[in-house]
N, C-alpha and C positions, 0 to 999 in steps of 0.2 A: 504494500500500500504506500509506503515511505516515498519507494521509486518511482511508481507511478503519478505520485503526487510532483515528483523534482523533475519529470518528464513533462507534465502538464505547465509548471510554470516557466518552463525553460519555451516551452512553443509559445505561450501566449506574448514574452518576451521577445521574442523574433519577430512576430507578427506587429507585435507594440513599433520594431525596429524599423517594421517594413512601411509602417505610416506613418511614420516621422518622416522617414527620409522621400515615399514619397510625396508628403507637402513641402518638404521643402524643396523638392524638384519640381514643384510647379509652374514657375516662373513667373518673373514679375506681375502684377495688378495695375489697371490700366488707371490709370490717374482721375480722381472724383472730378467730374465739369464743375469747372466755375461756378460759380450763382449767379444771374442775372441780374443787371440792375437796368428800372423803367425808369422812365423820365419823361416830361415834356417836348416834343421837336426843340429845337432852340430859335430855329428862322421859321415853322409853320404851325405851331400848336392847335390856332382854333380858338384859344383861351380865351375869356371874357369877352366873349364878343354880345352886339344887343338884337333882338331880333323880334318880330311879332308871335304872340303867343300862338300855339299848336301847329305852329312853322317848324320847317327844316330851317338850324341855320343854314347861312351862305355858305361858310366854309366848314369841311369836315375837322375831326379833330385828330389829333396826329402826336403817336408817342415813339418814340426809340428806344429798342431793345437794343444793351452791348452786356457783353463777357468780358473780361480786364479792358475795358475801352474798344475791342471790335464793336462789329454789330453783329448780332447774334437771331440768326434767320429758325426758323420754325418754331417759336416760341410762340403758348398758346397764349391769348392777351383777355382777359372777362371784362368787357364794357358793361357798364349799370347805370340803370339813374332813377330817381323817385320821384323825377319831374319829367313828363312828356313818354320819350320811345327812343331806344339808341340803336342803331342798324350799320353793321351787324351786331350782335352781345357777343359773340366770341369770333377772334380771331386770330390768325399766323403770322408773326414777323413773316417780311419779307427779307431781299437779298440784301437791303440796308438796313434792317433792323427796325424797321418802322410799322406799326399798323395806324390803318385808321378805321374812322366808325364816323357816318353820319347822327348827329343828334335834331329829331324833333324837341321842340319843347312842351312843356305841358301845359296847360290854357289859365294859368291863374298868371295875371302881371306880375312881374320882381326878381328879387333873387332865386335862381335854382342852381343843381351840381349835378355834375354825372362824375363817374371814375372808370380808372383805367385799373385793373391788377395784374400781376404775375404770380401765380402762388411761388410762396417762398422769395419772392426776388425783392433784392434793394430798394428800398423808395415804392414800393405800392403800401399803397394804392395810392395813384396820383388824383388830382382833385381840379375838373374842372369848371369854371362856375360859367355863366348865364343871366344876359337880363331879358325878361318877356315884355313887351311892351302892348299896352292896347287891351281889349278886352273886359275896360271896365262899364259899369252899369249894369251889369248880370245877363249880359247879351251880346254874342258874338260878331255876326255879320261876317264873319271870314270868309275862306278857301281854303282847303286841305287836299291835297293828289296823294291817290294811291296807285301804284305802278300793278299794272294785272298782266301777270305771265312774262316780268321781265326782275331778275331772270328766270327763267324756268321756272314751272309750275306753281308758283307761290304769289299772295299779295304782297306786295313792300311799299311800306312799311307792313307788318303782322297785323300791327296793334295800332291805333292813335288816338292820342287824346284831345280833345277838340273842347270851344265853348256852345253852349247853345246858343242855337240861333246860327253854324257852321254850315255850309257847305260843303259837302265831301265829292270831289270825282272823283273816279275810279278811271283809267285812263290806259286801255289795251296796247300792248306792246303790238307790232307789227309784223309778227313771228309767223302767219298760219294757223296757231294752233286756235280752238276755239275751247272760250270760257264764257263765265254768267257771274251773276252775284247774286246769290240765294240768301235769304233769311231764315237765322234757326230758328223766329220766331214768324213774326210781324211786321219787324221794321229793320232795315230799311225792306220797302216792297222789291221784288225781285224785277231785275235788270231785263229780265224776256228772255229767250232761246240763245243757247248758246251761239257765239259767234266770234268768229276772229276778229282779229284787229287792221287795220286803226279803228276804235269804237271808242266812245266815252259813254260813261252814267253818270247823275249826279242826284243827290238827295242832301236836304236842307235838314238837322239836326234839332230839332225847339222843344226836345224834352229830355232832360239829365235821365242817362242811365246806360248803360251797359251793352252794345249791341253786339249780337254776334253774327258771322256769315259763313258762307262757303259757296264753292263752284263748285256745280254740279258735275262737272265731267271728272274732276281729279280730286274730288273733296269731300266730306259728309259733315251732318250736325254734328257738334258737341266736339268742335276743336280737330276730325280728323283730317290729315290731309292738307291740300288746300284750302284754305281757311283765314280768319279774319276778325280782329273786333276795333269798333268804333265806341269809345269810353267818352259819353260827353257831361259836362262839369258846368257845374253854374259859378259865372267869375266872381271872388270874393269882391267884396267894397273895396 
């Protein structure tokens, strides 16, 4: 029994030997990436600019992604905002390190923010602010464009926020393909047979509340698909 025991620890020690040596013939580990750090463009951000409420600004908003000072391309970017609609909400550095994101705003006049993050990276979330102008008296009179089928299959903006008393066209890309604008409810009434572009629809907004849609060819109620809402807001005093 003695032997067999001095036989037994002597193998488990070879084997002990044999995984030592081979981790440490494993060879080098490839060096941790960097961290990212976001930032502001420095010559184009977008920042503070002033603009009519439930508008696109004029200019998109624009941050740079770099690794030790490069710029640091496919880096995923999460745009946000708790005023209006930011398009797109998530995007990829490009080959300069840059994403952007168009921002609507959202229908109450004043100050608003949207943000840029990089999980984990330097300096997110950056902060960019917003003035709305117009919109006061509890009553809109605007104009809002929704892009239909450009690009592909989807409304763009998704989502908008508008004041009552808005304006919404919907406004067919020139692609061929045919769409509609269907209501999950009521409202807005539906746009008629599906049909390509160039086409416009438009419907006037004069009751605060929540509207949802979809095309009928690539889309269904309740969010699936091609789809759409129209969030309208009675403007603060």
């Amino acid at each position: 029994m003695q032997r067999s025991w001095k036989w037994t620890a002597r193998a488990l020690g070879v084997a002990a030997a044999v995984l030592a040596v081979g981790g440490c013939g494993g060879g080098e580990t490839d060096p941790s990436v960097p961290p990212a750090t976001i930032a502001k463009s420095p010559t184009k951000s977008g920042d503070a600019q002033t603009g009519p409420v439930s508008q696109a600004l004029p200019l998109e908003l624009v941050v740079v992604i770099t690794r030790e000072g490069e710029p640091a391309r496919d880096v995923t970017v999460e745009w946000a905002t708790a005023n209006g609609t930011i398009s797109p909400a998530s995007d990829k550095s490009d080959a300069d390190g840059e994403s952007t994101s168009l921002w609507t705003l959202g229908g109450s006049p004043g100050p608003q923010t949207a943000t840029a993050s990089v999980t984990g990276g330097t300096g997110s979330p950056v902060t960019f602010t917003a003035t709305g102008t117009g919109g006061g008296g509890g009553g809109g009179g605007g104009t809002t464009t929704i892009q239909v089928g450009a690009p592909g299959n989807q409304f763009n903006p998704a989502s908008v926020t508008v004041l009552v008393g808005t304006t919404v066209t919907w406004d067919w890309a020139s692609t061929g393909v045919i769409h509609n604008v269907v209501p999950d409810g009521a409202t807005p009434p539906t746009s008629g047979p599906l049909t390509a572009g160039p086409n416009t629809y438009a419907f006037t907004f004069n009751t605060p509340g929540t509207y949802r849609y979809f095309c009928q060819a690539h889309g269904a109620s309740g969010g699936v698909g091609m789809s759409g809402t129209v969030i309208v807001e009675t403007a603060q005093p």
